[in-house]
Biopython code that builds the backbone (N, CA, C, O; Angstrom):
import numpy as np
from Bio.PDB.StructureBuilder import StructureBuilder

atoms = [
    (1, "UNK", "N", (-76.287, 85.249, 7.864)),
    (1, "UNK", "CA", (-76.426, 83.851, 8.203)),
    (1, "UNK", "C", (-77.867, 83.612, 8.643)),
    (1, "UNK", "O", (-78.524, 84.485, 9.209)),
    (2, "UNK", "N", (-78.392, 82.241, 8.325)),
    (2, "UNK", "CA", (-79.730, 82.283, 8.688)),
    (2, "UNK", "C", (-79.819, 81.369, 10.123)),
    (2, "UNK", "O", (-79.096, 80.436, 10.471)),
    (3, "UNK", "N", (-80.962, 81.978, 10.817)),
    (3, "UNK", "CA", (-81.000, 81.711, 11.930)),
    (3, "UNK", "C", (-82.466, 80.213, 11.946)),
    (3, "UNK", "O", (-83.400, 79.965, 11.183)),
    (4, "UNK", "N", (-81.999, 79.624, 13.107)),
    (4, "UNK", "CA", (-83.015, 78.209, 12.917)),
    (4, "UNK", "C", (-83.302, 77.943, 14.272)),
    (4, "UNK", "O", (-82.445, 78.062, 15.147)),
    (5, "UNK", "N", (-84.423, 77.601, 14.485)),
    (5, "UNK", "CA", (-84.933, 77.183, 15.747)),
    (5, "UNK", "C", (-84.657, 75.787, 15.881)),
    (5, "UNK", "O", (-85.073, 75.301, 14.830)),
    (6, "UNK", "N", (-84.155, 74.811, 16.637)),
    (6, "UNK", "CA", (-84.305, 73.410, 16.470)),
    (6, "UNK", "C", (-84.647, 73.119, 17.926)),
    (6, "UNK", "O", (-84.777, 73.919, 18.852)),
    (7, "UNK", "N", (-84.801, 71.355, 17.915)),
    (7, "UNK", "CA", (-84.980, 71.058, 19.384)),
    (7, "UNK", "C", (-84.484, 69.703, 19.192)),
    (7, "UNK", "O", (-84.517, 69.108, 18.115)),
    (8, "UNK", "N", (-83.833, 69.051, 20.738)),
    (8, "UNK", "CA", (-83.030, 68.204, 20.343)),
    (8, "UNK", "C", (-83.138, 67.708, 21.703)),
    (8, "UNK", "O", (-83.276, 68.309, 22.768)),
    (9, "UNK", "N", (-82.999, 65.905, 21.295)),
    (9, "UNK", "CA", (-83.820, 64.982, 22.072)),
    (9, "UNK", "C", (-82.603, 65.228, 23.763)),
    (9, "UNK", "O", (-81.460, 65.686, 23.749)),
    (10, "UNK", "N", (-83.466, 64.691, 25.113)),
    (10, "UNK", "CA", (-82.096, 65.288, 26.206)),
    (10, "UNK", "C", (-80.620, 64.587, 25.906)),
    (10, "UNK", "O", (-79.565, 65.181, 26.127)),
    (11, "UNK", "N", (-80.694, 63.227, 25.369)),
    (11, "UNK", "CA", (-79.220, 62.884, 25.291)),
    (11, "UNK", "C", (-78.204, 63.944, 24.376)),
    (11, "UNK", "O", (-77.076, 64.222, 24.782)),
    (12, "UNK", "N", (-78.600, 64.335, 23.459)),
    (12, "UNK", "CA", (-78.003, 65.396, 22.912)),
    (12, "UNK", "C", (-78.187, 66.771, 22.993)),
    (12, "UNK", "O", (-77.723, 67.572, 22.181)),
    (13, "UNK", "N", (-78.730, 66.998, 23.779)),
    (13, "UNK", "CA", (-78.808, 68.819, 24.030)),
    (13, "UNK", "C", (-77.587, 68.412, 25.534)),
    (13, "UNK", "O", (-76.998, 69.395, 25.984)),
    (14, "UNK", "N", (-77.346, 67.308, 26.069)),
    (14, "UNK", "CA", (-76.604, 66.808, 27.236)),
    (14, "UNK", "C", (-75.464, 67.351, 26.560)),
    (14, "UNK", "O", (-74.959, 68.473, 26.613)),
    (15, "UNK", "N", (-75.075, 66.011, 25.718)),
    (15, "UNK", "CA", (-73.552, 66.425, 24.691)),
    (15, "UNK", "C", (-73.194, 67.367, 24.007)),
    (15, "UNK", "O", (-72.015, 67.273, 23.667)),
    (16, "UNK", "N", (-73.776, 68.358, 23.610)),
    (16, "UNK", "CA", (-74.305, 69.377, 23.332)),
    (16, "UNK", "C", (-73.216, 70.543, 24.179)),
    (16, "UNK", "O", (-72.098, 70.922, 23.829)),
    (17, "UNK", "N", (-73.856, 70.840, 25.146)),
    (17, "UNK", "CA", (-73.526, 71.358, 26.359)),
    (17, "UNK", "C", (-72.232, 70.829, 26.817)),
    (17, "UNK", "O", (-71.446, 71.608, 27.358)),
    (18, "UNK", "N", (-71.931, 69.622, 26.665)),
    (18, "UNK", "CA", (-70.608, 68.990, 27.401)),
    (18, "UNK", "C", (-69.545, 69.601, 26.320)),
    (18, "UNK", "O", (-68.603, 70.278, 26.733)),
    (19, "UNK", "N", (-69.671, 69.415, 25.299)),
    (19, "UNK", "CA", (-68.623, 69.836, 24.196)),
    (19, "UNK", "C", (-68.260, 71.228, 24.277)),
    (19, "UNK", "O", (-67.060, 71.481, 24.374)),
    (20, "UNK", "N", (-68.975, 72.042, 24.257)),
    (20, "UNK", "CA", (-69.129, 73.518, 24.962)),
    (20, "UNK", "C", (-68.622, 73.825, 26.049)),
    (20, "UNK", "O", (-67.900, 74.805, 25.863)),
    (21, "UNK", "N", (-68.612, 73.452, 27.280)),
    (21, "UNK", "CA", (-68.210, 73.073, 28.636)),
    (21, "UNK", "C", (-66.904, 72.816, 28.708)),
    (21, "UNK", "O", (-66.212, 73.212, 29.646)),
    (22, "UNK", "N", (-66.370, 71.994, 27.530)),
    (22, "UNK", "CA", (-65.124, 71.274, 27.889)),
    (22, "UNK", "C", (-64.100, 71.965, 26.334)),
    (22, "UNK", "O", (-63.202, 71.468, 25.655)),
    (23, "UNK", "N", (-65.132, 73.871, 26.281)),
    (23, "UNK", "CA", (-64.395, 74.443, 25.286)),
    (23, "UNK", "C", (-64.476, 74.165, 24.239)),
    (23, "UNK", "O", (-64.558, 75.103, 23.446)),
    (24, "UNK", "N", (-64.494, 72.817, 23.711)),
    (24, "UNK", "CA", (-63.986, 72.083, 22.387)),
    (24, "UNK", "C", (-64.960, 73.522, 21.425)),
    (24, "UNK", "O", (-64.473, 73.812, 20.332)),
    (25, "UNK", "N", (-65.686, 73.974, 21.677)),
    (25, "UNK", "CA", (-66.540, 75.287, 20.736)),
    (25, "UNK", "C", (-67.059, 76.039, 21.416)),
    (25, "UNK", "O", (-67.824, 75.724, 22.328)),
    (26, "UNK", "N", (-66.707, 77.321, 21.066)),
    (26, "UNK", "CA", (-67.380, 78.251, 21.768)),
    (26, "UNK", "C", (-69.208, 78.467, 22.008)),
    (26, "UNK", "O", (-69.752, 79.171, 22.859)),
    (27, "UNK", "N", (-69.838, 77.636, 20.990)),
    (27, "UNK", "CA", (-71.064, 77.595, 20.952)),
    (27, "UNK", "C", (-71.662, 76.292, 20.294)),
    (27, "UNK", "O", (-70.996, 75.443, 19.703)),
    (28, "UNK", "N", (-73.201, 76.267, 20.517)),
    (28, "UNK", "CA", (-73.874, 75.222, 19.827)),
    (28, "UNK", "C", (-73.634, 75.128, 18.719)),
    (28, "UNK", "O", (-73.258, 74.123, 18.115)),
    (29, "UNK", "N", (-73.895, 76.551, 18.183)),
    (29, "UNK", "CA", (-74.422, 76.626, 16.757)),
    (29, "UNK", "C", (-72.732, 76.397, 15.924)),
    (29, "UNK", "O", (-72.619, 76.198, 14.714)),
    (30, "UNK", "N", (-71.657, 76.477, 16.816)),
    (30, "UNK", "CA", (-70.573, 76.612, 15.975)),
    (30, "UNK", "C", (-70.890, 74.744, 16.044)),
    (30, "UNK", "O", (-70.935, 74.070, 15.016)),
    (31, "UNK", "N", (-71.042, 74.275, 17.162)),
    (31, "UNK", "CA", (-70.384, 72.890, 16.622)),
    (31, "UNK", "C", (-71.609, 71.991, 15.885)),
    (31, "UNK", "O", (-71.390, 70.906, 15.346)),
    (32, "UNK", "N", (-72.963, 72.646, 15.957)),
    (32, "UNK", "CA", (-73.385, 72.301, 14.773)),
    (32, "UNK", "C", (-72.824, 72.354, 13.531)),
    (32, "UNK", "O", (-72.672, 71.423, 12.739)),
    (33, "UNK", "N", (-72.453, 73.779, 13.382)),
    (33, "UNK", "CA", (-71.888, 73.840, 11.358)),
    (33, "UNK", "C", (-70.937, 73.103, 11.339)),
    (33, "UNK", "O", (-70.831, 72.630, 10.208)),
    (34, "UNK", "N", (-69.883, 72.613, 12.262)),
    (34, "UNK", "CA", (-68.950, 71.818, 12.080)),
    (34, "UNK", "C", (-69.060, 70.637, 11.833)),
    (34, "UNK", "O", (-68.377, 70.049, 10.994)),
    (35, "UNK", "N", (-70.493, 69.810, 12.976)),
    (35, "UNK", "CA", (-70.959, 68.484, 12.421)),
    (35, "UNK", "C", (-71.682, 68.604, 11.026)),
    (35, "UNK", "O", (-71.457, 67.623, 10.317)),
    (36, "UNK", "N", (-72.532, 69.603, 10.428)),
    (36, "UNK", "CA", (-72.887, 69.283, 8.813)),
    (36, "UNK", "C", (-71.901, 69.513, 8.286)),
    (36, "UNK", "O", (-71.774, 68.986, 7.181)),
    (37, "UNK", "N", (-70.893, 70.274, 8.730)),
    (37, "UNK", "CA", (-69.601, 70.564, 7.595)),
    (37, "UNK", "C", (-68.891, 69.294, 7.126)),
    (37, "UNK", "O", (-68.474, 69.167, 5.975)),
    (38, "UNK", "N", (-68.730, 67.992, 8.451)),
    (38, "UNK", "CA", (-68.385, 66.686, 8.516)),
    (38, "UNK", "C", (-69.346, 65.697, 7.351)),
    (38, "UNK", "O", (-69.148, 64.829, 6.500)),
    (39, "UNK", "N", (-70.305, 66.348, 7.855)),
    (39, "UNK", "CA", (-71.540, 64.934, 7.145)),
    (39, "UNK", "C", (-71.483, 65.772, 5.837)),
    (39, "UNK", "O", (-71.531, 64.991, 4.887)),
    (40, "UNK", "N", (-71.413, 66.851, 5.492)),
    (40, "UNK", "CA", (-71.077, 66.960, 3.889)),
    (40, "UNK", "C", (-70.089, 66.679, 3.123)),
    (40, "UNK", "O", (-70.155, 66.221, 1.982)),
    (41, "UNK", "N", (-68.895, 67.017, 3.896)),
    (41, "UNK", "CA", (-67.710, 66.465, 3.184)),
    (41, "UNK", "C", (-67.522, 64.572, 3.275)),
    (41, "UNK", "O", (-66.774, 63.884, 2.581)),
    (42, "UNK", "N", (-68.456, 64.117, 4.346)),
    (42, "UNK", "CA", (-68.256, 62.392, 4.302)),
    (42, "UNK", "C", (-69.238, 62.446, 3.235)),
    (42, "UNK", "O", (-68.915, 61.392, 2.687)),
    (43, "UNK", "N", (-70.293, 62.933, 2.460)),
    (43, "UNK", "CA", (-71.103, 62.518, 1.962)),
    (43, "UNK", "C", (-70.602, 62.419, 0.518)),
    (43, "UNK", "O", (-70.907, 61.536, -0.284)),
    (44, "UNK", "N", (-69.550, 63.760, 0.250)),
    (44, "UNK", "CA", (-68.941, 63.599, -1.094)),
    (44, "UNK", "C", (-68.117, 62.299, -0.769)),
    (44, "UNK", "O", (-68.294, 61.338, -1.517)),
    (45, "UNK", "N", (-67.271, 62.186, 0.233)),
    (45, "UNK", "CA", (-66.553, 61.371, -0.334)),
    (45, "UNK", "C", (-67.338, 59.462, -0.501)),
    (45, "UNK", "O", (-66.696, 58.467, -0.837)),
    (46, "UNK", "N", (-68.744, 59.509, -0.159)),
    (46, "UNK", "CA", (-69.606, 58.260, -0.175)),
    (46, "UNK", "C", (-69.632, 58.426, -1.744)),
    (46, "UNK", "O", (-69.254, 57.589, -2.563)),
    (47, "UNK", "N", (-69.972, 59.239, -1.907)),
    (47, "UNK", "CA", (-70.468, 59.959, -3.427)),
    (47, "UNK", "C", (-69.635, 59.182, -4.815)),
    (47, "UNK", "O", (-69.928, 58.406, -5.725)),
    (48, "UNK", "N", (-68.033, 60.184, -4.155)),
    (48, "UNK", "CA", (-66.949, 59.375, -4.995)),
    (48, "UNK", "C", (-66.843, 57.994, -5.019)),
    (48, "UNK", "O", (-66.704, 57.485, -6.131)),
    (49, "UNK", "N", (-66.875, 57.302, -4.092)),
    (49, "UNK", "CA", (-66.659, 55.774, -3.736)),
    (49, "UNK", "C", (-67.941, 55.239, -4.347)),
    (49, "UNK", "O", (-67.612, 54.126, -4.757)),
    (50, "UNK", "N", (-69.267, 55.431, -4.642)),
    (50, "UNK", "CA", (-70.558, 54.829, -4.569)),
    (50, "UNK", "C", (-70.073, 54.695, -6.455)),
    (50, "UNK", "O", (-70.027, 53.637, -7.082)),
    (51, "UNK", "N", (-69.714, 56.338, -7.107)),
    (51, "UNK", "CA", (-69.389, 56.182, -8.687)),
    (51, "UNK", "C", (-68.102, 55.344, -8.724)),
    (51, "UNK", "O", (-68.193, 54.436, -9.550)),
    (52, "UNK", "N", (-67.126, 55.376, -8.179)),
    (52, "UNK", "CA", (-66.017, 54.732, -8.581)),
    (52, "UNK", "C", (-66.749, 53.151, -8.955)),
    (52, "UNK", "O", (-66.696, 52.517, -10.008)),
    (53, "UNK", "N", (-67.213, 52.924, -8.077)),
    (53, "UNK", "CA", (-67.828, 50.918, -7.927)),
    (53, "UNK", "C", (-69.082, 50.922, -8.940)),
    (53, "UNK", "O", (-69.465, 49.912, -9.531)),
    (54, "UNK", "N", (-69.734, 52.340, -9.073)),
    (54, "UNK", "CA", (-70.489, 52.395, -10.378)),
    (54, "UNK", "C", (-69.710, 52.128, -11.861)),
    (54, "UNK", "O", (-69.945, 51.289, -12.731)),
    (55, "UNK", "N", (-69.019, 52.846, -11.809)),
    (55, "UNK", "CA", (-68.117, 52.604, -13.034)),
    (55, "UNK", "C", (-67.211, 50.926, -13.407)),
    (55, "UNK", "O", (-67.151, 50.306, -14.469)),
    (56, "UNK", "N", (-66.683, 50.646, -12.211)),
    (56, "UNK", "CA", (-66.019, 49.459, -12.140)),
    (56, "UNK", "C", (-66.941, 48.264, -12.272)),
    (56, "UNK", "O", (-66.424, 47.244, -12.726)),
    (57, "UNK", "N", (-68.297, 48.225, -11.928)),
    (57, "UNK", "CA", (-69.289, 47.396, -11.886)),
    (57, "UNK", "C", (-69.865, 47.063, -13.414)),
    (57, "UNK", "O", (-70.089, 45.978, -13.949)),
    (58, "UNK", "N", (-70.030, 48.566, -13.953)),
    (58, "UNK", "CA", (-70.366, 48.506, -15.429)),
    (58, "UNK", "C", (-69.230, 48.528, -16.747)),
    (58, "UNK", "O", (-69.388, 48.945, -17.894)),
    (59, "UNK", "N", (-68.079, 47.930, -16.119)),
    (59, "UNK", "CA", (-66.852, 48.060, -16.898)),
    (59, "UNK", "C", (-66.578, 46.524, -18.067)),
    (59, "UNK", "O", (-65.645, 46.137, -18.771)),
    (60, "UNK", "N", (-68.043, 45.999, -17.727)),
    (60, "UNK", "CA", (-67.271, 44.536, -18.047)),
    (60, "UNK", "C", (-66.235, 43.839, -17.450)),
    (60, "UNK", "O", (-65.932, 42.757, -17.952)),
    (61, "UNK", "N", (-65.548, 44.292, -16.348)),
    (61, "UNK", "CA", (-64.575, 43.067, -15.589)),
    (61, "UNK", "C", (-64.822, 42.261, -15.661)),
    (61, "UNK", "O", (-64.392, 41.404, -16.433)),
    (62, "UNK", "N", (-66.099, 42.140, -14.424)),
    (62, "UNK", "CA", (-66.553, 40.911, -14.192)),
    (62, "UNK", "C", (-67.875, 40.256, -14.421)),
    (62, "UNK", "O", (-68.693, 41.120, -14.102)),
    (63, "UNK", "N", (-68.561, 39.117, -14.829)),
    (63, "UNK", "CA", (-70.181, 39.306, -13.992)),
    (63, "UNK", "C", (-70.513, 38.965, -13.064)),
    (63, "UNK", "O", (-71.738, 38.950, -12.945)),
    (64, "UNK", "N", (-69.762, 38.532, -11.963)),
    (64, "UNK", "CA", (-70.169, 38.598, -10.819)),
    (64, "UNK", "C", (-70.894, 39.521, -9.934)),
    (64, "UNK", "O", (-70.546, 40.694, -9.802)),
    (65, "UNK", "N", (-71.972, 38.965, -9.284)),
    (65, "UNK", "CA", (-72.681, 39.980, -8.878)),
    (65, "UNK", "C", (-72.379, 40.525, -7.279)),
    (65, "UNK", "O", (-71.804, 39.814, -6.455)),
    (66, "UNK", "N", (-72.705, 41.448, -7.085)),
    (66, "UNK", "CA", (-71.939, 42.243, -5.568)),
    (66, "UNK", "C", (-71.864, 41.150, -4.455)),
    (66, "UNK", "O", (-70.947, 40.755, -3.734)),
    (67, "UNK", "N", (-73.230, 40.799, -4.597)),
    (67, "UNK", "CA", (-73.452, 39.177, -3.692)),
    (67, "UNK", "C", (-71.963, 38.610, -3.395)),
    (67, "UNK", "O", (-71.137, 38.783, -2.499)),
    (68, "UNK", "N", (-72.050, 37.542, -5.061)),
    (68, "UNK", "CA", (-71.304, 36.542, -5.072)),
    (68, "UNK", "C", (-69.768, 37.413, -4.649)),
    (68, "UNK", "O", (-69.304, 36.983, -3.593)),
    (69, "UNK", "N", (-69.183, 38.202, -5.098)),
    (69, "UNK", "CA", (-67.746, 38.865, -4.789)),
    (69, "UNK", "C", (-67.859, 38.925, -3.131)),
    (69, "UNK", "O", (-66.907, 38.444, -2.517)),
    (70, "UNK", "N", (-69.120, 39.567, -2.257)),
    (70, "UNK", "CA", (-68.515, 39.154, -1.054)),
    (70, "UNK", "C", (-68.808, 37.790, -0.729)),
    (70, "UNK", "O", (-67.853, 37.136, -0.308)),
    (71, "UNK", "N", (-69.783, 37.285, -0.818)),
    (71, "UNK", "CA", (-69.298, 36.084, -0.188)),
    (71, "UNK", "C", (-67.967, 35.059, -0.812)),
    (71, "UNK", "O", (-67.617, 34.025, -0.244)),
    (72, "UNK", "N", (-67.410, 35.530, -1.932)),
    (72, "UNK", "CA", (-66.153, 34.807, -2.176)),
    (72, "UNK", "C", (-64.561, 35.648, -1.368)),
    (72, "UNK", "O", (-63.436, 35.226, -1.103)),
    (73, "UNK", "N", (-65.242, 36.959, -1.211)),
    (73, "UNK", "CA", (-64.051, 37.910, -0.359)),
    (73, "UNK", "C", (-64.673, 37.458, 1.127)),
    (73, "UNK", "O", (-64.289, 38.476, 1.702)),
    (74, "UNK", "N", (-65.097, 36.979, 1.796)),
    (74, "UNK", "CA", (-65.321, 36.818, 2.699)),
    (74, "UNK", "C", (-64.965, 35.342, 3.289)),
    (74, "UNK", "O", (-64.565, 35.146, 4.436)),
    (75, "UNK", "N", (-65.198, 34.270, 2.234)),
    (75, "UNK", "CA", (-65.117, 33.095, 2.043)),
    (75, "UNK", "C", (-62.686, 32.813, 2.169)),
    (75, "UNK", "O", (-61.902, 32.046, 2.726)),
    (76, "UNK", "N", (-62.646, 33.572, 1.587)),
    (76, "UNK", "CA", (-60.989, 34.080, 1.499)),
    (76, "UNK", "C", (-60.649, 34.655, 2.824)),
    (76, "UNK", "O", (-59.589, 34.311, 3.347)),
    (77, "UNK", "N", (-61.558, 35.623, 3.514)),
    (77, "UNK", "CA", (-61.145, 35.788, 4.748)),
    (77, "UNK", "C", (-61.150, 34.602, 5.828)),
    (77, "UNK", "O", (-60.409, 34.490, 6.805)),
    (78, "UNK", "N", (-62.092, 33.816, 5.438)),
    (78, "UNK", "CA", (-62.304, 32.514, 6.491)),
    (78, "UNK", "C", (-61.605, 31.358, 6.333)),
    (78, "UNK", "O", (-61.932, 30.290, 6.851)),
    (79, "UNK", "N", (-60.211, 31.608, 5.314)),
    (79, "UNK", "CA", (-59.436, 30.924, 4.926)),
    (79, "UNK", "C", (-60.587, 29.361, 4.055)),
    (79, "UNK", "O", (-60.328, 28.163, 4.164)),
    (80, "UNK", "N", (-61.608, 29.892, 3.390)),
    (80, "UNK", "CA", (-62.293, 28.530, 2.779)),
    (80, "UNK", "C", (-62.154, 28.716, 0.853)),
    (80, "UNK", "O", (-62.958, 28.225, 0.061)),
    (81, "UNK", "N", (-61.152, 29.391, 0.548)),
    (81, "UNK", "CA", (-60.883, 28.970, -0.559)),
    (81, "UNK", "C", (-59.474, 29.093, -0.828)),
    (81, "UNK", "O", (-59.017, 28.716, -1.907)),
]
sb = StructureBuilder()
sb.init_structure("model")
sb.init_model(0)
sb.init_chain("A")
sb.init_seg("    ")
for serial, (resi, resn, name, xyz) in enumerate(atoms, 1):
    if name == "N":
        sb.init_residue(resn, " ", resi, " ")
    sb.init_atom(name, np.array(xyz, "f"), 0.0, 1.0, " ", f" {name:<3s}", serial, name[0])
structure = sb.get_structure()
């Protein structure tokens, strides 16, 4: 495993320590890999969602542009159409 020096501003070397403290991980470095383990797996799933609306966008449905769909989904939430 490779080893990394970092430094980290006091509000989070605080929380840091508290999470540790209160067990939730036996160490920094574990609940680091756990937060990139989070932000990688949220990133695929941005990934999936970003192509799905890629695909649906270039499908010919509609031509409405991202704009106009929210402000008409939004316009529907404000009960104005």
């Amino acid at each position: 495993m490779a080893r990394q020096s970092i430094s980290f501003t006091k509000p989070n070397e605080e929380w840091l320590k508290v999470q540790v403290n209160n067990e939730e991980y036996t160490s920094k470095s574990e609940l680091i890999n756990d937060l990139i383990r989070q932000a990688r797996k949220q990133q695929v799933q941005v990934d999936f969602i970003r192509a799905k609306l890629d695909k649906s966008e270039s499908s010919g449905f509609t031509d409405d542009t991202k704009e106009l769909i929210l402000k008409q989904s939004k316009s529907l939430l404000n009960g104005q159409i």
